[in-house]
C-alpha positions in Angstrom: 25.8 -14.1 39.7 22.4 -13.1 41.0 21.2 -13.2 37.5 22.4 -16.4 36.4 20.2 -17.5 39.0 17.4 -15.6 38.3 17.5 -16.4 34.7 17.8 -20.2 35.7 14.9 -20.2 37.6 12.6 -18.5 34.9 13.4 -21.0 32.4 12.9 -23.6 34.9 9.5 -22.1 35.6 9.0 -22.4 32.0 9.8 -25.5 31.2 7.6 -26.8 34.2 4.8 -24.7 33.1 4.8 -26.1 29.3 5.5 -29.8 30.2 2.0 -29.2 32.9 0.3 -27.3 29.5 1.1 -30.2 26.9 0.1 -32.9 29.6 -3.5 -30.7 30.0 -4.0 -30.8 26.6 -4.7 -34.5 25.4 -6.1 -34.9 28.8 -8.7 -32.3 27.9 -8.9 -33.8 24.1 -9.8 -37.1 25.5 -13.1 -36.2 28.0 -14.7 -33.6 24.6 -17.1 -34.7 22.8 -16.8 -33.8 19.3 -20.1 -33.1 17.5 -20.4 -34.0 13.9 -18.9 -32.3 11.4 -21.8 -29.7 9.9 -22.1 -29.1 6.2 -21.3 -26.3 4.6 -24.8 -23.8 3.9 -23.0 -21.1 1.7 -20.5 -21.1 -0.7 -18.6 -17.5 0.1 -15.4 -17.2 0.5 -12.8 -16.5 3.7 -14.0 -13.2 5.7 -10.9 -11.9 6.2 -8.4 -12.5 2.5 -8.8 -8.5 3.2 -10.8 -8.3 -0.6 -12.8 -5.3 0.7 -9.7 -3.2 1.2 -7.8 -4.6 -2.0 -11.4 -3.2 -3.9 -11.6 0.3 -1.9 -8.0 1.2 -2.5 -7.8 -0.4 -6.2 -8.4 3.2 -8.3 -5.2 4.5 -6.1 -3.4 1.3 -6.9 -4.1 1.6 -10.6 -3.4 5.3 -10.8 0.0 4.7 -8.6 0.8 1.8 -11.3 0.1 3.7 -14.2 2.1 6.6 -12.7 5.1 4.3 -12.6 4.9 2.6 -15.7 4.5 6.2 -17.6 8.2 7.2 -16.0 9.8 4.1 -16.7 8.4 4.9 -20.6 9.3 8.1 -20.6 11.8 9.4 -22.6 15.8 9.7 -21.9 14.7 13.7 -20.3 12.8 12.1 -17.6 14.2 10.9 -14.5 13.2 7.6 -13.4 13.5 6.6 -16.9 14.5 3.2 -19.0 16.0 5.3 -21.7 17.9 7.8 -19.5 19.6 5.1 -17.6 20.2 3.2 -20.7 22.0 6.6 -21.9 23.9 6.6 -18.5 25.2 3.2 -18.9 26.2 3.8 -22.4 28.1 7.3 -21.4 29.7 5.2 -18.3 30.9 3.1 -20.6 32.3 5.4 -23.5 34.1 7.0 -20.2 35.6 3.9 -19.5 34.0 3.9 -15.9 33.9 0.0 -15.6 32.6 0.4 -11.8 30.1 2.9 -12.5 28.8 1.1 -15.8 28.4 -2.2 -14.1 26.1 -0.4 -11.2 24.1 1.6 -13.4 23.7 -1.7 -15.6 22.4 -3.3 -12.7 20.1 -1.1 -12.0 18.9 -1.1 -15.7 18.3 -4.6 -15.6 16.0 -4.5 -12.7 14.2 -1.4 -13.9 13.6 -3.6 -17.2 12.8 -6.2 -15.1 10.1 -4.0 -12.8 9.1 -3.1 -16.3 7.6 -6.2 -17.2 6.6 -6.7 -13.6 4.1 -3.8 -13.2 2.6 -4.6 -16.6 1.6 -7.9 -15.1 0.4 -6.4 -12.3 -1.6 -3.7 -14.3 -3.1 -6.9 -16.0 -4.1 -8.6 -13.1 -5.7 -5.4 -11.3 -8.2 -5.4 -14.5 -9.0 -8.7 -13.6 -9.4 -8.0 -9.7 -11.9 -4.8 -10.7 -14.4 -7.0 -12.5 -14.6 -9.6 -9.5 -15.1 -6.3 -7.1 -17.6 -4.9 -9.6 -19.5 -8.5 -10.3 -19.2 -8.6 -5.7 -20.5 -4.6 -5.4 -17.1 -3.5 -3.8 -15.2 -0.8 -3.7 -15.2 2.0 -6.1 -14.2 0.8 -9.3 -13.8 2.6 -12.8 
């Protein structure tokens, strides 16, 4: 019972301390000044859209990209593989293992899927080296 009460009383405390905060703050709004608005000097972009770091680790993001795309290329031997999952799927279903072919077909069809999804992203990383290179950051190829 004690901490029904004590519970009560914080959110009470709450409540009284938010409706004294929201009627500070257009009492505040109303004695500011506000100074004209200033024009803009430069033309650079946000500070913080985190392009410095995007350009410094962009060789590892390339290599980890190629990496990827090279397995899910690779042929039926290699695990990770399109072809060795499409050879799964097709042994799965000459077994007549209807639960494990519709899994593993599943799975094929996102792995075709991240297929075409690296490749964009390989595509676009090309394009984010040039503007690092043209802005002098990172280490680029």
């Amino acid at each position: 019972m004690l901490s029904y009460r004590k519970a009560g009383a914080a959110i009470g405390a709450l409540t009284l301390g938010g409706t004294l905060l929201a009627a500070a703050v257009p009492a505040q709004a109303a004695t500011t000044t506000t100074a004209p608005p200033q024009a803009a000097t430069t033309t650079a972009g946000p500070k913080n859209d985190g392009a410095k770091g995007i350009c410094k680790r962009l060789p590892q993001t390339e290599q980890r990209i190629e990496r990827a795309l090279n397995r899910l290329q690779g042929p039926a031997t290699e695990n990770g593989s399109i072809a060795r999952l499409e050879q799964r799927v097709d042994d799965a279903q000459k077994a007549g293992h209807t639960a494990v072919y519709t899994y593993l077909n599943d799975r094929l069809t996102y792995r075709k899927g991240l297929l075409s999804t690296l490749t964009t992203r390989q595509n676009d990383l090309k394009a984010v080296a040039t503007w690092c290179s043209g802005q002098g950051l990172g280490d680029t190829k």
